[in-house]
Every structure is written in C-alpha cells, then in structure tokens.
C-alpha positions as CSV (number, residue, x, y, z in Angstrom):
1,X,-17.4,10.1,31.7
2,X,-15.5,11.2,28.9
3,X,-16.3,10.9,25.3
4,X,-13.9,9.1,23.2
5,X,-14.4,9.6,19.0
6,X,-13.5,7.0,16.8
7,X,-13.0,7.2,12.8
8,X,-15.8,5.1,11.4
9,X,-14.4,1.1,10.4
10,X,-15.0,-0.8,7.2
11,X,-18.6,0.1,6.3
12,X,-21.7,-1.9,5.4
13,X,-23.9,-1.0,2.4
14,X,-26.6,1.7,4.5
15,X,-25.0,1.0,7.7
16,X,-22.1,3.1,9.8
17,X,-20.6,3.5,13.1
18,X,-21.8,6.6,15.2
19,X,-19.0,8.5,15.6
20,X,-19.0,9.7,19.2
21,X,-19.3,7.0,21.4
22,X,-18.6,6.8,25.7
23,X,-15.4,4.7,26.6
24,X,-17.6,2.6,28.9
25,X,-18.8,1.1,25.2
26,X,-15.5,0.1,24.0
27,X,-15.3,-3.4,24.9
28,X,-19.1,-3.7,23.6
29,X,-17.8,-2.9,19.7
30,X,-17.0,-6.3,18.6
31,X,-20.5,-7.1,19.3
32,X,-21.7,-4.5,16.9
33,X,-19.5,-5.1,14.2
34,X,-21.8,-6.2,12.1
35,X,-23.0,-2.6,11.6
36,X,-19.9,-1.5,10.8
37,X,-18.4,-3.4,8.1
38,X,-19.2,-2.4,4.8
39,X,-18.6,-4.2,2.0
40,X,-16.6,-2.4,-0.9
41,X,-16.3,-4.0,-4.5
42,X,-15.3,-2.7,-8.3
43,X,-18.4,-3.2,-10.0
44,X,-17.9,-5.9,-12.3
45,X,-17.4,-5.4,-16.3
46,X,-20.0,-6.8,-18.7
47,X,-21.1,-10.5,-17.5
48,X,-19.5,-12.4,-19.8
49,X,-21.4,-15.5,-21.5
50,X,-19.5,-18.7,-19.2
51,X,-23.2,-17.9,-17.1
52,X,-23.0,-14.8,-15.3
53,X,-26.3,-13.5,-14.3
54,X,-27.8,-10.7,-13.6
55,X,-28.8,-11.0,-10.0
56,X,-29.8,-8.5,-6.8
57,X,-29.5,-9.6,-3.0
58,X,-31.1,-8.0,0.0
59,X,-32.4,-8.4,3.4
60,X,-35.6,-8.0,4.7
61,X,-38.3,-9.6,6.9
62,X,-41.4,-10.4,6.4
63,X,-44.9,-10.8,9.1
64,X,-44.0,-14.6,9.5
65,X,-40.2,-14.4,9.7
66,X,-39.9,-11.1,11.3
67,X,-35.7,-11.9,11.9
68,X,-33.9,-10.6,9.0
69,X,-33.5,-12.8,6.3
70,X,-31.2,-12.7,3.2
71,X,-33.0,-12.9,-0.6
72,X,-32.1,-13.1,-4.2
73,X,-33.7,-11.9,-7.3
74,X,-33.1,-10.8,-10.7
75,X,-31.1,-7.9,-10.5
76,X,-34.6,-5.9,-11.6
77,X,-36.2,-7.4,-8.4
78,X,-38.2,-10.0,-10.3
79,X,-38.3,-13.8,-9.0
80,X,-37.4,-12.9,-5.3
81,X,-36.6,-16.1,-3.1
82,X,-35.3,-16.3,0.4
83,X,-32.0,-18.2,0.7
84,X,-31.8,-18.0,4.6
85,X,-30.9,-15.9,7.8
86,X,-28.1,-13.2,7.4
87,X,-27.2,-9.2,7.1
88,X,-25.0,-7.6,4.9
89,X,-25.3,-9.9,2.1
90,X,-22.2,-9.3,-0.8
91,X,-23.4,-10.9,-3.8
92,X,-20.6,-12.5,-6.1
93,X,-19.6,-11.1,-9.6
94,X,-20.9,-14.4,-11.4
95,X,-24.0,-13.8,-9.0
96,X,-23.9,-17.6,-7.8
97,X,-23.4,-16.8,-4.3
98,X,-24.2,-14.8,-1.6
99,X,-21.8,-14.2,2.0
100,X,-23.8,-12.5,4.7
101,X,-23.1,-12.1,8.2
102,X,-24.8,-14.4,10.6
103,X,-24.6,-12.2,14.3
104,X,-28.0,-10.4,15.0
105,X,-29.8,-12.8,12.1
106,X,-32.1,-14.5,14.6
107,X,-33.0,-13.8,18.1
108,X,-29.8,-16.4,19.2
109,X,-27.6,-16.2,16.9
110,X,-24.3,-15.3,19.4
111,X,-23.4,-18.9,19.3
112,X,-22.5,-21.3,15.8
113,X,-21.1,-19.7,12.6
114,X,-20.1,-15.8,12.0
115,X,-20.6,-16.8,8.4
116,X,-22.6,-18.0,5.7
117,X,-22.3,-18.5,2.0
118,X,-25.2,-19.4,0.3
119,X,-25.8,-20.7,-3.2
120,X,-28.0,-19.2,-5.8
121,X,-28.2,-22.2,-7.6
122,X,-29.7,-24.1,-4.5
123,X,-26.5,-25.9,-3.2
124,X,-26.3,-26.2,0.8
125,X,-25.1,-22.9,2.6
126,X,-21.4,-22.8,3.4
127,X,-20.9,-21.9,7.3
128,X,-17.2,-20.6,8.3
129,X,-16.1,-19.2,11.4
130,X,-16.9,-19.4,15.0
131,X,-18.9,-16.6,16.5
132,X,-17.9,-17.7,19.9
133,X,-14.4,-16.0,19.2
134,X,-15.2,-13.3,16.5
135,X,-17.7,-11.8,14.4
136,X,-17.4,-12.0,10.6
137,X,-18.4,-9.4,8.1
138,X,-18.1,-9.9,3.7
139,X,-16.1,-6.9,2.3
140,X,-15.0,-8.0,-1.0
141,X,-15.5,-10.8,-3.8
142,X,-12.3,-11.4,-5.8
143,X,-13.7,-10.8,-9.5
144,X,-13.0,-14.3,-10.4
145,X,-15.9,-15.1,-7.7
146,X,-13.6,-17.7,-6.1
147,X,-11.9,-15.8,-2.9
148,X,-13.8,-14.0,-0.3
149,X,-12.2,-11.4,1.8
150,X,-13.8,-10.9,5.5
151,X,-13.7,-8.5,8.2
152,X,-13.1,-10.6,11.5
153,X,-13.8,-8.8,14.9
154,X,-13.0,-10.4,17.8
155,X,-15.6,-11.0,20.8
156,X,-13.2,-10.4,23.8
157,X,-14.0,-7.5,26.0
158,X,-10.5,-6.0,26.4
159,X,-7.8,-5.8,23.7
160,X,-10.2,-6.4,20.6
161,X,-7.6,-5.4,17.8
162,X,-5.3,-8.5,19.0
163,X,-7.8,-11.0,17.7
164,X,-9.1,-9.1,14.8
165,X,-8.3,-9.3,11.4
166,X,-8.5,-9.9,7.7
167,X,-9.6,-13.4,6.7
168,X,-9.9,-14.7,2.7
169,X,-11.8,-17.7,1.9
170,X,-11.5,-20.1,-0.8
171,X,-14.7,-20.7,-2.1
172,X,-13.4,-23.9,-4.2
173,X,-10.8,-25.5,-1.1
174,X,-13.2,-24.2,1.4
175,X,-9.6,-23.1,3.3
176,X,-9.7,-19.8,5.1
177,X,-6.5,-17.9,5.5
178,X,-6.0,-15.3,7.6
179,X,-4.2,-12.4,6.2
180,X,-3.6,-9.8,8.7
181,X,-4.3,-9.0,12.1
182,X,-5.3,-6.0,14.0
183,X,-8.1,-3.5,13.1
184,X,-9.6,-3.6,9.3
185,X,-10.9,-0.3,7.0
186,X,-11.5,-2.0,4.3
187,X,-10.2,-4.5,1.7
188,X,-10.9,-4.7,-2.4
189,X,-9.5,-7.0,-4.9
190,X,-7.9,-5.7,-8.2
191,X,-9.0,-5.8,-11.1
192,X,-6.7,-7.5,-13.4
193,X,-7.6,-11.0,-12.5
194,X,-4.2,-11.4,-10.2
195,X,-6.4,-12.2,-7.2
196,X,-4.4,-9.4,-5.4
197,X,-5.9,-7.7,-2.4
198,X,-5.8,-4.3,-1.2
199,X,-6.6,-3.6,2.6
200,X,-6.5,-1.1,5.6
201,X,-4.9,-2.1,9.0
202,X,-4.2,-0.5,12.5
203,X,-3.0,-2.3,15.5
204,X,-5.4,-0.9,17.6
205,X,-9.0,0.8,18.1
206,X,-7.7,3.6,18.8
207,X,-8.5,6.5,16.6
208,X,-5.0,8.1,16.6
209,X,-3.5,4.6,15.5
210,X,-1.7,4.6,12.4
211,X,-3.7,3.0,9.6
212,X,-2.2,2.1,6.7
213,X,-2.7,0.5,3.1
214,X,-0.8,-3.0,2.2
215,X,-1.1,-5.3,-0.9
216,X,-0.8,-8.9,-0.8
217,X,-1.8,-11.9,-2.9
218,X,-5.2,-13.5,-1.7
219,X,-3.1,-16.2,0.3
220,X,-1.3,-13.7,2.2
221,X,1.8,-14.7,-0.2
222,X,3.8,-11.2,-1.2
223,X,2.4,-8.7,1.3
224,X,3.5,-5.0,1.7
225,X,3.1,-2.0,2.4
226,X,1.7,0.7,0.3
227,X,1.8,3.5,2.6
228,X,3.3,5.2,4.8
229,X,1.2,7.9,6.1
230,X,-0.4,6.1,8.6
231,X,-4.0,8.0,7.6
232,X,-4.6,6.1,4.7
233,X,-8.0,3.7,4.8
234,X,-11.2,2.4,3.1
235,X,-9.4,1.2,-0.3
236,X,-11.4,0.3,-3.1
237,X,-9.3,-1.0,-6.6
238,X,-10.4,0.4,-10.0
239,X,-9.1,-0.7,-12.9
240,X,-6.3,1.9,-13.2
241,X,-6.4,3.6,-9.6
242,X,-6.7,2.5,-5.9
243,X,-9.0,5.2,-4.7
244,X,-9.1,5.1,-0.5
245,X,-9.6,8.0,2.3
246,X,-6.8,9.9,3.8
247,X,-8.0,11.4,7.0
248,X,-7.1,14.6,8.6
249,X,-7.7,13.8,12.8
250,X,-9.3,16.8,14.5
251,X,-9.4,17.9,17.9
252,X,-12.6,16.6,20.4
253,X,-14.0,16.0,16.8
254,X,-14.4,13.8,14.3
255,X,-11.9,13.3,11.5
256,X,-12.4,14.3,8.3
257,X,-11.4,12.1,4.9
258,X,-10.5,13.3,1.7
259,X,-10.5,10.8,-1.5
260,X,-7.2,10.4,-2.9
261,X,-6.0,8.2,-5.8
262,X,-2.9,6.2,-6.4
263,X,-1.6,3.4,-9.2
264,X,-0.3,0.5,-7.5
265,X,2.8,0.4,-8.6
266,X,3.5,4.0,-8.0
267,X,5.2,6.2,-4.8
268,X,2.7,9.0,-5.6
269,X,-0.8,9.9,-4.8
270,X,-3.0,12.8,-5.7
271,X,-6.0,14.4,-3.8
272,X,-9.0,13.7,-6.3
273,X,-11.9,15.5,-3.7
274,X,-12.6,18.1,-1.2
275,X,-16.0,18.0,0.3
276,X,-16.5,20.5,3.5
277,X,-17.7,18.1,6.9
278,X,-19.1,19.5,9.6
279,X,-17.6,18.3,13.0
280,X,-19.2,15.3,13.9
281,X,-19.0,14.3,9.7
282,X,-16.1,12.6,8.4
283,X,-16.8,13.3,4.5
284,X,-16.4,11.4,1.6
285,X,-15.7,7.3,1.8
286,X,-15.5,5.9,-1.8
287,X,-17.9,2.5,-2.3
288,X,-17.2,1.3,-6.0
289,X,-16.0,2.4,-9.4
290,X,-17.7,1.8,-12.5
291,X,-15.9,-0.5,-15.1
292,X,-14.0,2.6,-16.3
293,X,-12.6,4.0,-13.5
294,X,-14.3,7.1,-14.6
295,X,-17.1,7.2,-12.4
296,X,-16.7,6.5,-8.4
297,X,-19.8,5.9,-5.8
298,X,-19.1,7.1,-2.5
299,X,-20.9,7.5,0.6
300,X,-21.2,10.9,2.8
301,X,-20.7,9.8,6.5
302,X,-20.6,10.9,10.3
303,X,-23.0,10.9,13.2
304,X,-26.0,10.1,11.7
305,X,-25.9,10.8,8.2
306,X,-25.0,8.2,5.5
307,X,-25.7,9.8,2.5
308,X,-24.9,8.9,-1.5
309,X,-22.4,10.7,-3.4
310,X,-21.6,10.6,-6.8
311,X,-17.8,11.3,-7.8
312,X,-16.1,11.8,-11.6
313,X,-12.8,10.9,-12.1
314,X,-10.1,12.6,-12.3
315,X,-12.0,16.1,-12.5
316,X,-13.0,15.4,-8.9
317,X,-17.1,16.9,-8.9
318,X,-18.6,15.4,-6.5
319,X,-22.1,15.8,-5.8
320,X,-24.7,14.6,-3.7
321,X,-27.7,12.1,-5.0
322,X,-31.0,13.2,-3.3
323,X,-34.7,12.5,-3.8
324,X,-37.4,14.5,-2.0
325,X,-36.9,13.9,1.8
326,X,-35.6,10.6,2.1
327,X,-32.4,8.9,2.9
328,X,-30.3,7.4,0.1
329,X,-28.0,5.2,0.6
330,X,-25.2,4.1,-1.4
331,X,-25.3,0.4,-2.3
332,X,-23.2,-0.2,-5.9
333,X,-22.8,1.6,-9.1
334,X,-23.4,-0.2,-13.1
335,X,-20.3,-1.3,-14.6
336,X,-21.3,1.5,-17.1
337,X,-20.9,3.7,-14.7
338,X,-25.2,4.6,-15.8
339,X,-26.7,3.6,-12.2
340,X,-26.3,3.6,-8.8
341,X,-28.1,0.5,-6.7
342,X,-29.3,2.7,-3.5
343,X,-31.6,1.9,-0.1
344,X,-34.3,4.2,0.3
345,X,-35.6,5.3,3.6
346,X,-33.5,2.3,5.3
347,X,-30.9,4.3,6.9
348,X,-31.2,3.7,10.8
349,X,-34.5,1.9,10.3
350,X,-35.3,-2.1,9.8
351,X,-34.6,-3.1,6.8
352,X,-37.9,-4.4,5.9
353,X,-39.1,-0.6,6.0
354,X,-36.4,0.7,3.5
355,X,-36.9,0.0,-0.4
356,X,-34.2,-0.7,-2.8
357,X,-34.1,1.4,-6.1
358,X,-31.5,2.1,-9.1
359,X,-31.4,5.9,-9.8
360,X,-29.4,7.2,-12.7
361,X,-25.6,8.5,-12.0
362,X,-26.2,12.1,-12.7
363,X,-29.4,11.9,-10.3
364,X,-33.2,12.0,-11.2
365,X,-36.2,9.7,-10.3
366,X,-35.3,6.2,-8.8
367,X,-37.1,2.9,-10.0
368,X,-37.8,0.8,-7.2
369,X,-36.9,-3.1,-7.5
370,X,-37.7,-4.0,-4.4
371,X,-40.9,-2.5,-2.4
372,X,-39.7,-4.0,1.2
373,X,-36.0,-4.3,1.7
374,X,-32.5,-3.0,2.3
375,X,-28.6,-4.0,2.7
376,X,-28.8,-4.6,-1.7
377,X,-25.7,-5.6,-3.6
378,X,-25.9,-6.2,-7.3
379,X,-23.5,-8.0,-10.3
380,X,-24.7,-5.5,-12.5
C-alpha cells in the first residue's frame, strides 16, 4: 500500500488533517471535512456602539446531550446558553450569529443541511446546503457581519475537487453564491469594508497541485488572480497585509510553509517567518491579526501537533505559547492584539474534555472562561 502525503486544507480552530494518510482513504476525505476546515478571520476593531457585543461560542456536550452541541456566552464565559447541534462554530463580528457545521453533530446527521446559522438573539436557525451532495464548513465572516464565506467538500467518492468549492452566503437575501470551484485553503475578507474576499484554490487533491491566491468581490463579481506561484495558501487579510503560507513540497515528506506577507495591490511579497519543521510538520499557518496588523496568531501544524504561535509583525519573532504540559490551541487573538482565545487540552480529544481560556500575547497564565468546552471563536 503506498502512502500518499497531503498539505493540510483550510483548518478549523483546534482541529487539522493528519498529514500522512493511505490512498485507499482518499475518496473517504469529504466525509471528514469537517475536521479540516478551519476558520480564519481578522479580529474585529473595537465594537462599535450600533450594538456589537461582546460574545464567545463553543462546542461542548454535556451528560444528557452527549452529541456536540454549539453555545454562546459572554465573551468572559458568563451566561452560557445552548443554541443547537453543530461544530466549528464562527461567531460573527457584531456577535449576533453563529455558522457551525452540521456533519458529525448528531448520531445521523449525513442527511438534511451542511449548514446552520443560528441567532444570538433567539431568531430561528438558518439551514443552507445539502449534505447529500457536500459538506459545508464556516471560514470567514465579512466584517460587516452580512456575508459568510464556506468551505464546500463534496460527498462523491471519486473526483472530490470537481464538486468542491468556495460558497458566500448572504445573511440578509439568504442567496448563496458559489465563488470558486476546486479545492479550498482558506478564505478571509478585507478589512476595509469593500466586502472583498481573499481565497486559496487548487483543482485537485492532490498535494503537488498548484494552489494559488485570487481576489474577488463577495458575489464572485471582479475575481483574479493574485498569484502565481502555485504554493501560495491559508490567506488571512490584515488591515495593511495579506499574510498566507507559501509552502516548500518535500520529498516522501510533508511540506513545509513559511509565512509571507503581501499588500493587495502590489506584485511583491516578502518572507515575514522561518520556523524549522520536522518532517512530518508543516510549520507555521497564520489564524488572525490583531486590529493593527502588528500582531499575527498562527498555529504550529503536522502529524499530530497543533500548537499556538505567536508572530510580531514585520520583525518576524515568532514564538511558541505553552503552559505546563498541555495542548494549546490557537482559537483568535484581541483586536488589541493583548490576548489570544485558545482550547486547552482539546486537541485530539472531545470537546467537552478541553477548556477554553484567554492567555496574554506574550504568554503567561491563562484564565479559563469556559471549564468544559472547545472549537471557541470570539468578537473580541
């Protein structure tokens, strides 16, 4: 049988792909994806006064409703209330709603809608998709809180990229427009308030596929391409850069990424990290950047290792965020740049047996919001 590596796809908050994987498991990735989509955002500037609050969503489970379920609370953990079934919840910017995936949320979930929206403010849940076709994964909020972009992964067994893609729903028509097709690494909306997306397509699982960065407005209106590489992936928009991974394929191993920035508007790119990664580790994959742009979270990744990583901008330090033994998990960063939002102790383990914590940016002890729990995403 012969091994096949693959560069890890879009990831979710705590969650990643194990790189090596048997080619007799290929066809069985779009039933995964739910694992493997993370969900990237800027963090958001200070909530402005038109009734942005400060909110925190996670998943958990609890002795009577032992399926993972999807929660919301104020963003220090106080007031918890379960909105419904889901994973991978992205919370919006104006912290009124909360998309989570639907696959794997109850024991027979592979039939009705990939996914949901719910409402903080105790509207109905939104359902979109069809998880008879595809699998559907939140990666970004547009800062406006009205678009929604999603990785879709197809259900077919054989040629998985052809009915995969990048979806963007609008939250106020309820229309859902599909953007791109092929293989996703990633998607983040600017900054500016244009509603312009930045993503990461290939045409094809395969890990020597070229991936590339495109722009487009969120109805698919103006796309192109932004490189030309074909190794550039996971982009996440700042306020004055597009930081994103450029990866370096290795032989019978697993490639390794580098963090480079680049202005949108510009031809040129510079290296901003260079992080050593083992063979079976692929390195640095940046998660979100404070309000500033001068402090990036990012997330150390391979075979089993997901690990937090604090990055300055444009010096480059990078440094790891550790406390005692256990795992932590990048989940979102202040728009101070101050905190990090991270899972403790959830990393390959249900998420009712993780907790989720805020730990200051330069590292020290973390204050735990929520004692059961994992998945978080803040507004903060």
């Amino acid at each position: 049988m012969r091994g096949v590596l693959l560069r890890p796809r879009a990831r979710a908050r705590g969650n990643v792909f194990s790189i090596v994987v048997f080619s007799i498991v290929l066809p069985l990735l779009a039933l995964t994806a739910l694992s493997s989509a993370p969900a990237v955002a800027v963090a958001p500037s200070v909530p402005s006064a038109g009734g942005t609050v400060a909110r925190l969503a996670y998943v958990t489970g609890t002795e009577k409703e032992p399926s993972p379920s999807v929660w919301i609370a104020q963003a220090n953990g106080r007031e918890p209330k379960r909105l419904g079934p889901g994973l991978q919840p992205l919370l919006s910017p104006n912290g009124q709603s909360v998309a989570a995936a639907l696959l794997g949320a109850a024991p027979s979930s592979e039939k009705g809608p990939a996914l949901g929206i719910y409402s903080a403010l105790g509207a109905p849940v939104a359902d979109y998709l069809d998880l008879e076709t595809a699998t559907s994964t939140p990666l970004a909020w547009s800062p406006d809180s009205r678009y929604l972009a999603v990785m879709r992964q197809s259900t077919e067994v054989t040629n998985i990229a052809a009915g995969s893609g990048l979806d963007v729903i609008d939250t106020q028509t309820g229309a859902v427009t599909s953007i791109a097709e092929g293989q996703i690494y990633g998607a983040s909306f600017a900054q500016d308030g244009s509603d312009r997306i930045v993503f990461a397509r290939a045409s094809s699982l395969s890990p020597s596929a070229p991936t590339n960065l495109y722009v487009s407005n969120a109805d698919g209106s103006g796309l192109r391409r932004l490189t030309s590489d074909g190794r550039s992936l996971n982009p996440v928009w700042g306020p004055r850069y597009i930081a994103y991974d450029r990866e370096h394929l290795r032989r019978n191993y697993a490639p390794r990424y580098d963090i480079w920035l680049r202005a949108p508007g510009s031809s040129t790119a510079r290296r901003l990290t260079k992080v050593p990664a083992d063979k079976l580790v692929v390195g640095l994959v940046p998660i979100a950047f404070s309000a500033s742009g001068s402090r990036l979270l990012s997330e150390f990744e391979g075979q089993d290792t997901s690990a937090a990583w604090t990055v300055r901008v444009p010096s480059g330090r990078a440094r790891p965020i550790t406390f005692r033994n256990q795992s932590v998990v990048g989940a979102g960063i202040s728009g101070d740049g101050g905190t990090l939002l991270i899972d403790l102790g959830s990393f390959e383990a249900p998420p009712s047996s993780g907790r989720v914590a805020s730990i200051p940016f330069a590292g020290g002890r973390p204050k735990v919001l929520v004692a059961h729990g994992a998945q978080a995403s803040w507004n903060r």
